[in-house]
C-alpha positions in Angstrom: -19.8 9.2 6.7 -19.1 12.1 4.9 -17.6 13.0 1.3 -15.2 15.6 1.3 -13.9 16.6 -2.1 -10.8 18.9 -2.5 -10.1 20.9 -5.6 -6.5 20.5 -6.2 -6.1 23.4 -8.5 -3.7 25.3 -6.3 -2.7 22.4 -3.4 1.3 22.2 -2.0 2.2 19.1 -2.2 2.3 18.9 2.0 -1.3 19.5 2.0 -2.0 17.3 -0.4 0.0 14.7 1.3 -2.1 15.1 4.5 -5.4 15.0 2.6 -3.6 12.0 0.6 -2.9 10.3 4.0 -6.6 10.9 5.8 -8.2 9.3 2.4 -6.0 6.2 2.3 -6.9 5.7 6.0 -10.3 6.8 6.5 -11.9 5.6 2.9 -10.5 2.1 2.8 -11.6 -1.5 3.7 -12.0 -2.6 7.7 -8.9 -4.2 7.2 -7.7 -1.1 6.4 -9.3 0.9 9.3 -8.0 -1.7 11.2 -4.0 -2.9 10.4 -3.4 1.1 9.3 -2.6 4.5 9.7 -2.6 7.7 7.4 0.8 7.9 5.7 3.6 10.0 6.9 6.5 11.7 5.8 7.7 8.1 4.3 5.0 7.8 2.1 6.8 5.6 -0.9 4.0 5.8 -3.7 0.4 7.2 -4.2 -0.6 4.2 -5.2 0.6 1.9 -2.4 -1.2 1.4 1.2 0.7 1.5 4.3 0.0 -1.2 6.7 2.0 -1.1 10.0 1.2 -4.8 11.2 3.2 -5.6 7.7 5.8 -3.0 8.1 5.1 -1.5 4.6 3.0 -0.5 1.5 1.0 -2.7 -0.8 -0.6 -2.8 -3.8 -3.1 -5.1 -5.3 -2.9 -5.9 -9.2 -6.3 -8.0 -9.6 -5.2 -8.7 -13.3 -3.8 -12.3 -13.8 -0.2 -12.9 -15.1 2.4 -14.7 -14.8 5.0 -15.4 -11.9 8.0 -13.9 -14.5 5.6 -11.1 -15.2 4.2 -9.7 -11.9 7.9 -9.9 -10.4 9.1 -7.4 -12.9 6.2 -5.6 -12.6 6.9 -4.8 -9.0 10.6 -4.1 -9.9 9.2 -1.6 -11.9 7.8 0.0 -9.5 10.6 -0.1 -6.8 8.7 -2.9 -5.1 8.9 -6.9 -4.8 7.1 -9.5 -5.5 5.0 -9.9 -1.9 5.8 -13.1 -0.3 4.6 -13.7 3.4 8.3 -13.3 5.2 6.9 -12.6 8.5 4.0 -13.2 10.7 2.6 -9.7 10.2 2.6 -9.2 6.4 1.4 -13.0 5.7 -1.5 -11.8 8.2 -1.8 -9.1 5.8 -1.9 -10.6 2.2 -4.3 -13.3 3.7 -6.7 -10.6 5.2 -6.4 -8.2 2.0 -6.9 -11.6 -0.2 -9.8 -12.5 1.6 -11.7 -9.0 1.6 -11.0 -8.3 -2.1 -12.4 -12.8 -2.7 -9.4 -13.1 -4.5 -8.2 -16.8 -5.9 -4.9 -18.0 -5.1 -2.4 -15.3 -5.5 1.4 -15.2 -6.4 4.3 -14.6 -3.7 7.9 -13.7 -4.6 9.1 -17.2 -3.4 10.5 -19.2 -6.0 12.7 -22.6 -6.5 16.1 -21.4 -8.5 17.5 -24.5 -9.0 15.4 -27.3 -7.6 12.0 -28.0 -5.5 14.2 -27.8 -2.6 15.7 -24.3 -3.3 13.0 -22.1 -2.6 13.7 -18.4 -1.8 11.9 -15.6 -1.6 12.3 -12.0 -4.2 14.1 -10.4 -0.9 17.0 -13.5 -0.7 15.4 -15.4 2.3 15.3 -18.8 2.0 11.9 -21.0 2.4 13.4 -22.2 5.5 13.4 -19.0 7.5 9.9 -17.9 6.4 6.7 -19.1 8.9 4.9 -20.2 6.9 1.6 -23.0 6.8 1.0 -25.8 4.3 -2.3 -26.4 2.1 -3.2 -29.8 2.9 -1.3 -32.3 0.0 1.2 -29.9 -0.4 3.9 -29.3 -1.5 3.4 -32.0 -4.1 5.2 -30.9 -7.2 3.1 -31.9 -9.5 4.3 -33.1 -12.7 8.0 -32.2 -11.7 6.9 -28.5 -13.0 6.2 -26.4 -9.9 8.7 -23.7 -9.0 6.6 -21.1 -7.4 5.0 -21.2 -4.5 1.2 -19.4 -4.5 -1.2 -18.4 -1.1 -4.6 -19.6 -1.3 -7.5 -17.6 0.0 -7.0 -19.1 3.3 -3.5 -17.9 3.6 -2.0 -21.3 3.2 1.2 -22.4 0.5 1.1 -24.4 -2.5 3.9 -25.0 -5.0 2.3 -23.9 -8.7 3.5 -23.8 -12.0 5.1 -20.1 -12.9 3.4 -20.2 -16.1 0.3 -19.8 -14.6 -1.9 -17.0 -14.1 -2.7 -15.5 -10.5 -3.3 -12.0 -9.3 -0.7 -10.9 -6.5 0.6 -7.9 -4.5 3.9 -5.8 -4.9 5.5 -5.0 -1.4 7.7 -1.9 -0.5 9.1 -2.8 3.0 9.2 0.3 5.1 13.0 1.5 5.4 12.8 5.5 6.6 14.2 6.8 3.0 11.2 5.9 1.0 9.7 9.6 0.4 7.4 10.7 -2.5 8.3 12.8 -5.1 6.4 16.5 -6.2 4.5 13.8 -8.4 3.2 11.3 -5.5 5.9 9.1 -6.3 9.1 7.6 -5.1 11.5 8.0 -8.2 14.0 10.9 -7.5 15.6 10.2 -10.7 12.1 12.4 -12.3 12.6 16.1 -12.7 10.0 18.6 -12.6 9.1 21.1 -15.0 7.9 24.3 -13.0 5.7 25.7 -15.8 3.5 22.2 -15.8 4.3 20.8 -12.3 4.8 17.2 -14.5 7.4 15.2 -13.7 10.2 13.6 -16.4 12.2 11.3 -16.7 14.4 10.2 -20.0 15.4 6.4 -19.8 18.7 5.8 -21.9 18.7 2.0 -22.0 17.3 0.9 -25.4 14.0 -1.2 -25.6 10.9 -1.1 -28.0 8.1 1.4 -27.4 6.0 -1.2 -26.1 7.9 -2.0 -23.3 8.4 1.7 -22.4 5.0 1.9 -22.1 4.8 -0.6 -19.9 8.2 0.7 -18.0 6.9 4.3 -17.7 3.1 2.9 -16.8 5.1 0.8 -13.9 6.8 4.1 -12.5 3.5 6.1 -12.2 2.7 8.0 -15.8 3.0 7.3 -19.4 5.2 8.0 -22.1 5.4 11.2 -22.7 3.2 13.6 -24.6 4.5 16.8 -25.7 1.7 19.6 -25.6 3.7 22.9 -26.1 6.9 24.7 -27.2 7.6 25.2 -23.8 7.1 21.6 -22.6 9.4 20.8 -25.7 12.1 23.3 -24.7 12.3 21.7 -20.9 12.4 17.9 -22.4 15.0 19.3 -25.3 17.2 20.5 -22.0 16.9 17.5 -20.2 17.8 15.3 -22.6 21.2 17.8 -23.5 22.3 17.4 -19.7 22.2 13.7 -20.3 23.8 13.6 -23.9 21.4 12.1 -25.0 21.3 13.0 -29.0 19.3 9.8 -30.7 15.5 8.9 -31.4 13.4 9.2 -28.4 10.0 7.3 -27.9 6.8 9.2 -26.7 3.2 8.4 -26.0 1.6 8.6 -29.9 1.1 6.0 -32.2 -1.2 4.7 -35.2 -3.3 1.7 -36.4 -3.9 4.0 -39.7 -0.7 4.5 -41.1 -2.5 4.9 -44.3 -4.3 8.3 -43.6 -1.8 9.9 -41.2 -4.3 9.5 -38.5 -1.9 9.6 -35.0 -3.1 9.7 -31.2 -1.7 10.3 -28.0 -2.0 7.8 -25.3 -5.0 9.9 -24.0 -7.0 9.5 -26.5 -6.4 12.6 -28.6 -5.3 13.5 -32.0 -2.2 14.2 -32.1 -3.0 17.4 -33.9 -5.3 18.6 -30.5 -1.5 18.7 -28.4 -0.1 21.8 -29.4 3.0 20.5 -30.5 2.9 19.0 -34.2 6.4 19.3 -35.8 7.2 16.9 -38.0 10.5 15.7 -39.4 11.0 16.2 -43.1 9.2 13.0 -45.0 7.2 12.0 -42.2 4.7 10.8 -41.5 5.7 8.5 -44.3 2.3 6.2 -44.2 4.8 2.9 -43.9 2.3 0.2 -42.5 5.4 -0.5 -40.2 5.9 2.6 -39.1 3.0 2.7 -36.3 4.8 4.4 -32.9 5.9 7.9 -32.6 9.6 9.1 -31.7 11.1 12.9 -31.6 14.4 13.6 -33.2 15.9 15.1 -29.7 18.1 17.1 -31.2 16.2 19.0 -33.6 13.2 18.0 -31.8 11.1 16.9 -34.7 8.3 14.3 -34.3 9.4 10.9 -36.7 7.2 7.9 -36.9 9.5 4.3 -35.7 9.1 0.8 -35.9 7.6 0.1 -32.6 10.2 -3.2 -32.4 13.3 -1.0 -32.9 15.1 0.0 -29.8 15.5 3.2 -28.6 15.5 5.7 -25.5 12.4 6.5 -24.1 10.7 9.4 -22.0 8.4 9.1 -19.0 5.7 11.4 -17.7 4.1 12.1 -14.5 0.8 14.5 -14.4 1.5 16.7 -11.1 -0.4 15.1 -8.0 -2.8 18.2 -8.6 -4.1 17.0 -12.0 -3.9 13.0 -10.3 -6.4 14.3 -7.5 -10.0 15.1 -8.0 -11.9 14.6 -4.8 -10.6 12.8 -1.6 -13.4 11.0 0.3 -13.2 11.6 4.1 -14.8 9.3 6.6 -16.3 10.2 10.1 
């Protein structure tokens, strides 16, 4: 074995995809080496695995939440919810399971209506999926189980929803899946030449919390503003979609009191570059504790982080995502 690590300074992004594709084939587990290839010109995310026995990329999110909350999750992120629908992606999930000694994990198959409605995130009904028992089950316990989990030894249970379980989001290959200039699969994100970044403005209101959630889901963060330029290219892309209200961005405080705001990075916000301020703010209102920008005179303004609002997304360019690819001989 060998370590080869690729300064991605001044990469295109086809090269990068290649050396993307060798790393996620070559560095991985012996599942891996064993069930996949190197990605091609498909490639859905940078962050997803492509594994041909399963016909598509997966990702494994070892933190513990809920069934409600890991299916939106992979909606997020264009995916589903993985359920085993076929012979080759259940032989998948239990293999990856197994490797990573995960406990039982959640699928996408759930009861809608009653314990004898279950169907999977993609529409296919319990029925028509091969799937293999746990001894005792399915037992319903308490009248309460709607989901259905796979236990380490690739076996189904019915489980209560509420409960807490790693899982896997699924993108099923379908030949239009193609990354973006950011390593993504959202063609909805534009790119700013100057910073090779990637944007995207989402016009649906929600709190700031939940954009940062939304925008962590697609691949980046809410955005953070770190020159006059950067502000001039977010300024136009909000004009070509109308959009003329409050916008949410990656700052905030816990110190309303002494004006002391931070990007999502870490940093002051007075280390950005870009500090303009609306007139009367900040206004140290202990409620006041997430940061917005007036979009049409594009002036920073402190918000309520429950109010609703539009919200902008950020992407680092796969260059500034990469910093060494590990090749295996």
């Amino acid at each position: 074995m060998f370590a080869l690590c690729v300064c991605c300074a001044r990469v295109n992004m086809s090269v990068l995809v290649f050396f993307l594709a060798i790393c996620t084939w070559t560095a991985s587990t012996a599942l891996t080496r064993k069930v996949s290839k190197p990605a091609d010109n498909s490639t859905f995310r940078v962050d997803y695995e492509f594994y041909p026995l399963a016909n598509g990329w997966l990702k494994l999110h070892r933190i513990p939440v809920t069934w409600a909350e890991a299916r939106l999750t992979c909606l997020r992120e264009g995916a589903r919810l993985a359920s085993p629908i076929s012979k080759g992606l259940a032989e998948v999930m239990s293999s990856y399971a197994k490797e990573a000694q995960l406990p039982d994990i959640h699928t996408g198959i759930q009861a809608i209506a009653t314990s004898e409605d279950y169907i999977s995130s993609e529409g296919i009904p319990l029925s028509r999926i091969p799937i293999t028992w746990a001894a005792g089950q399915p037992d319903n316990s308490n009248n309460s189980q709607r989901c259905l989990a796979m236990t380490p030894q690739g076996e189904m249970a019915d489980a209560d929803c509420e409960d807490i379980r790693p899982f896997f989001c699924y993108k099923k290959k379908d030949g239009f899946s193609t990354m973006n200039e950011c390593g993504y699969h959202d063609k909805t994100y534009q790119v700013d030449p100057a910073t090779g970044h990637c944007y995207k403005l989402h016009q649906t209101p929600t709190t700031w919390h939940m954009g940062l959630t939304t925008c962590s889901a697609e691949g980046g963060h809410l955005a953070v503003i770190n020159s006059e330029a950067e502000a001039n290219f977010i300024k136009n892309l909000a004009a070509r979609q109308n959009e003329k209200k409050f916008v949410y961005l990656g700052f905030y405080t816990w110190y309303p009191e002494i004006n002391l705001w931070q990007t999502l990075d870490g940093n002051l916000l007075n280390e950005t570059g870009f500090e303009r301020w609306q007139k009367g703010q900040p206004n140290n209102l202990n409620t006041d504790h997430c940061g917005s920008i007036d979009i049409e005179t594009m002036q920073l303004n402190g918000r309520v982080c429950k109010y609703t609002n539009s919200f902008l997304c950020e992407i680092p360019s796969l260059t500034e995502q990469c910093n060494c690819f590990v090749v295996c001989g």
